[in-house]
C-alpha positions in Angstrom: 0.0 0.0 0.0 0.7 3.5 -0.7 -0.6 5.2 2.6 2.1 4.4 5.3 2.5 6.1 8.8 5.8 6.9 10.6 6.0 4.9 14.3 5.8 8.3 15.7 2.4 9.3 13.4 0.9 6.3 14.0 0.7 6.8 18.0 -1.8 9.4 16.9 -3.8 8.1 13.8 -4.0 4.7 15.1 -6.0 5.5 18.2 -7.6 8.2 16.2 -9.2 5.6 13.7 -10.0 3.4 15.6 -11.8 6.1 18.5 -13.5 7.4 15.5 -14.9 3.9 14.9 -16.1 3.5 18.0 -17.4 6.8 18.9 -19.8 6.6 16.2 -21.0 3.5 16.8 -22.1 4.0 20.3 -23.5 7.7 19.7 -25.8 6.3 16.7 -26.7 2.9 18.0 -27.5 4.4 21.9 -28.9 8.0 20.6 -32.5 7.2 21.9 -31.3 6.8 25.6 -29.2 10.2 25.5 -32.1 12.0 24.4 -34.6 10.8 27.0 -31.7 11.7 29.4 -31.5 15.1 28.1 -35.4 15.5 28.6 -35.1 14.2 31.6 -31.8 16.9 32.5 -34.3 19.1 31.2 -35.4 22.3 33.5 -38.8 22.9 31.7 -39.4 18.9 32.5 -39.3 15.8 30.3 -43.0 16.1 28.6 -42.4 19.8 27.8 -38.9 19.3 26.1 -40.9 16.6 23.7 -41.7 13.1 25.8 -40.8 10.5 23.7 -41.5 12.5 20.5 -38.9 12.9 18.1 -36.4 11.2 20.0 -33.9 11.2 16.7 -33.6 15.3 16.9 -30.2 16.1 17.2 -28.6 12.7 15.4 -26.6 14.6 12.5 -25.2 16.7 15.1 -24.0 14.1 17.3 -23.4 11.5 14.2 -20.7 14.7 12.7 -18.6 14.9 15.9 -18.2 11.5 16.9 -15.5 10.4 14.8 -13.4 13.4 15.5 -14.3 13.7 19.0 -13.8 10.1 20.1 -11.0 10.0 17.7 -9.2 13.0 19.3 -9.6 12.0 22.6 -8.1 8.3 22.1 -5.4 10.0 20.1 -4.3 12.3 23.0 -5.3 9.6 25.7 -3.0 7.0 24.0 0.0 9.5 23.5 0.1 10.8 26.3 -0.1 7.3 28.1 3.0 5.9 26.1 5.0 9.2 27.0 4.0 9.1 30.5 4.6 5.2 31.3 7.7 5.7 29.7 8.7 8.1 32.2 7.2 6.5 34.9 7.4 3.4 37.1 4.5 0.8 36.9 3.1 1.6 40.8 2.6 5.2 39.5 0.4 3.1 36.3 -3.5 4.5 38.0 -1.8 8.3 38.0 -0.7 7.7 33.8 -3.9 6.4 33.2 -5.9 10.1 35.1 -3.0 12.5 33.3 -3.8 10.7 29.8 -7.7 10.6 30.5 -7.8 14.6 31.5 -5.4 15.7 28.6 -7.9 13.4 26.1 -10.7 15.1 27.3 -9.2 18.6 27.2 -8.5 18.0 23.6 -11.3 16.3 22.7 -14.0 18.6 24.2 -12.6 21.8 21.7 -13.9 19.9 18.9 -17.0 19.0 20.9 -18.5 21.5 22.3 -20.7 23.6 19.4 -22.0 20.2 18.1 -22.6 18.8 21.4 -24.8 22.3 22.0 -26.7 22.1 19.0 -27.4 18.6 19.7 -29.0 18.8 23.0 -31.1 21.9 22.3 -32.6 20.1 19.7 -33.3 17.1 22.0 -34.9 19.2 24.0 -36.7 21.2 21.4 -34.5 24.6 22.1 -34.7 26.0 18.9 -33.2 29.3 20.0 -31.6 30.6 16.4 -33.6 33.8 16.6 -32.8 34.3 20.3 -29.3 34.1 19.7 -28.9 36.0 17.1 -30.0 39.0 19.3 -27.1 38.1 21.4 -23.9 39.8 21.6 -20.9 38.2 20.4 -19.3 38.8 24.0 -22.6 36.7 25.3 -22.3 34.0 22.8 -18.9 33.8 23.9 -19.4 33.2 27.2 -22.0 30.8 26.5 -19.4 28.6 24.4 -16.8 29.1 27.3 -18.9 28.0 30.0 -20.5 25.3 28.3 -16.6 23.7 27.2 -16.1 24.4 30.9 -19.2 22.3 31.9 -18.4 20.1 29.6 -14.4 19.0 31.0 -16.4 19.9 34.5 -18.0 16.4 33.4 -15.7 14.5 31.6 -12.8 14.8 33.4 -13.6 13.1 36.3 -15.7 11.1 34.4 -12.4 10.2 33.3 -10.3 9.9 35.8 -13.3 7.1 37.6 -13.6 5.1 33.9 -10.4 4.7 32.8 -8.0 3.6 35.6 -11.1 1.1 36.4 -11.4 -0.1 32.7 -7.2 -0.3 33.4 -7.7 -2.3 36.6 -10.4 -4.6 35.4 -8.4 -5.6 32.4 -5.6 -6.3 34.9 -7.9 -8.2 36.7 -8.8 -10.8 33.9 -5.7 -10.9 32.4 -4.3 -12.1 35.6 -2.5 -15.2 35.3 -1.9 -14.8 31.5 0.6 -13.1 30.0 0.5 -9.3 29.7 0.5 -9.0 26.2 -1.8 -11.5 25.8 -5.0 -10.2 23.8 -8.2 -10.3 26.0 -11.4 -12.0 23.7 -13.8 -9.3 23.0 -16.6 -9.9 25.5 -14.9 -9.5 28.1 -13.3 -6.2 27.4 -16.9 -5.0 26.2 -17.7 -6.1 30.1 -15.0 -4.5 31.9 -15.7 -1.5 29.2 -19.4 -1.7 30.8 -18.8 -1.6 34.2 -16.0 0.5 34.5 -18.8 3.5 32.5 -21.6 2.3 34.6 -20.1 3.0 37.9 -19.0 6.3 37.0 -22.0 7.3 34.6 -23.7 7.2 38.2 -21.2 9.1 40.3 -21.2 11.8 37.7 -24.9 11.8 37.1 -25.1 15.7 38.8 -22.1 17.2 36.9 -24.1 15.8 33.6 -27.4 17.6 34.8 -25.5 20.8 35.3 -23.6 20.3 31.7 -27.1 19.6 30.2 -29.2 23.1 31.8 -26.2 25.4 30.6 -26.0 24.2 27.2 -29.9 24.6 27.0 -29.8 27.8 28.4 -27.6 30.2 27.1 -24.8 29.7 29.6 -25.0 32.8 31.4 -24.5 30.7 34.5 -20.9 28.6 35.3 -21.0 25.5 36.6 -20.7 25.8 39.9 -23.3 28.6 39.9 -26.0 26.6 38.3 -24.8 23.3 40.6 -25.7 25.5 43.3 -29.1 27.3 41.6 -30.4 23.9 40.9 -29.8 22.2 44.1 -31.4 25.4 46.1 -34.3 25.7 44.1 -34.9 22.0 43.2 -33.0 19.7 45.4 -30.8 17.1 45.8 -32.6 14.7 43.5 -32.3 17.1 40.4 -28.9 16.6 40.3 -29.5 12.5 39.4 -32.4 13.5 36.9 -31.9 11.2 33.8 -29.7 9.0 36.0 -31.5 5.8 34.7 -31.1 6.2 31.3 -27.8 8.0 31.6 -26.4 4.9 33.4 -28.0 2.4 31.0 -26.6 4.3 27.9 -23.1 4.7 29.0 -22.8 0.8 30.8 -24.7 -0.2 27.2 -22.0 2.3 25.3 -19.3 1.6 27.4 -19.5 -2.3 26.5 -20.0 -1.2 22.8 -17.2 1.1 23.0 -14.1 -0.5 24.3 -15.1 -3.6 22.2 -14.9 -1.8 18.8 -11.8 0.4 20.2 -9.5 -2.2 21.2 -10.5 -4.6 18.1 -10.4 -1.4 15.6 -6.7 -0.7 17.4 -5.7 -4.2 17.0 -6.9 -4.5 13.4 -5.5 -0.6 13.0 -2.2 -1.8 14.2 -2.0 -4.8 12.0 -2.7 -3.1 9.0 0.5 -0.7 10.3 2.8 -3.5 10.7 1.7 -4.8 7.4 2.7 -1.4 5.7 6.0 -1.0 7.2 
């Protein structure tokens, strides 16, 4: 073949592929589930932002930025996690695996952030083109800031909860093999789904507030609007959507790391075969 990738590119493009595989897979298969949980998330309530009506509004956002926003983040998460175990000893292995998960999702939430906007105000039936337009470009600034800050407010220590545990379980059933050895594919689709259920549920009230400043206009931070909404509506507001939220991501996360890791491998083959 004519297309070949340097060692050093293909720590990048490799990952990215094979992220971008999976990332679409899970966002169009699952895409139901994330937009009852948006409804749910929802601060004019789950019948007013459309029921179960429409629950396909939003999918060409979300089906654009999935490749490149899985694929980025599994780009950065994999450098960084060569460079760093490099560097580092094998006890300090759970610290690599945070520092690569946070600088993923740092990267990955730039390219994010307007789709992921778009897509959950149409979820939610927030069709708010005219209203925006009689916003300043300072405001609509400060929206986009506030909602990329929600947005790493989330995902990073989603992060830093999913990944050292997808790390650990792997460990775990790989224990007694050799390291290298290749896991079969459901059982790092289960370890994928467990690790994202358990920390789909810690992170359910970090989601909610994510979810009411992307609807709104994101005049409020995050910890402003974590504070508004438990105030005025409670403690359980903060796990709206929990259900669905946990069912989409354990669901996902099984999907997920079983087309990543057999993409990689399959990525990587096609590498060596090029060399």
């Amino acid at each position: 073949s004519s297309l070949r990738f340097s060692d050093n590119m293909a720590d990048w493009w490799l990952p990215l592929i094979a992220g971008g595989c999976a990332g679409t897979a899970v966002d169009v298969i699952l895409f139901p589930l994330d937009t009852i949980k948006t409804r749910l998330q929802s601060g004019e309530g789950f019948v007013k932002a459309g029921g179960l009506r429409g629950i396909y509004r939003g999918l060409a956002a979300a089906a654009i930025v999935s490749a490149p926003g899985a694929g980025t983040f599994f780009a950065s998460y994999e450098f960084a996690k060569k460079k760093l175990s490099g560097a580092s000893p094998d006890a300090w292995a759970p610290g690599v695996h945070m520092a690569s998960a946070s600088f993923g999702e740092l990267m990955s939430a730039v390219v994010r952030v307007p789709f992921e906007v778009r897509k959950q105000r149409q979820q939610a039936g927030v069709h708010g083109s005219a209203a925006l337009s009689n916003l300043s470009l300072r405001a609509r600034t400060v929206g986009l800031v506030h909602s990329y800050l929600s947005l790493v407010s989330r995902e990073v220590p989603f992060a830093l909860i999913q990944y050292p545990l997808y790390e650990h379980l792997k460990k775990l059933a790989r224990a007694g093999s050799p390291s290298d050895q290749t896991l079969p594919g459901w059982e790092l689709s289960l370890c994928g789904s467990l690790a994202g259920g358990v920390s789909a549920a810690i992170t359910t009230p970090l989601d909610v507030v994510k979810t009411r400043i992307m609807l709104s206009h994101g005049a409020r931070g995050t910890l402003a609007t974590l504070a508004h909404i438990f105030r005025t509506e409670g403690i359980g507001a903060l796990f709206a959507g929990i259900t669905p939220r946990v069912m989409w991501i354990s669901i996902g996360g099984a999907v997920f790391f079983g087309v990543y890791e057999r993409a990689l491998i399959m990525a990587r083959q096609w590498h060596e075969n090029t060399r």
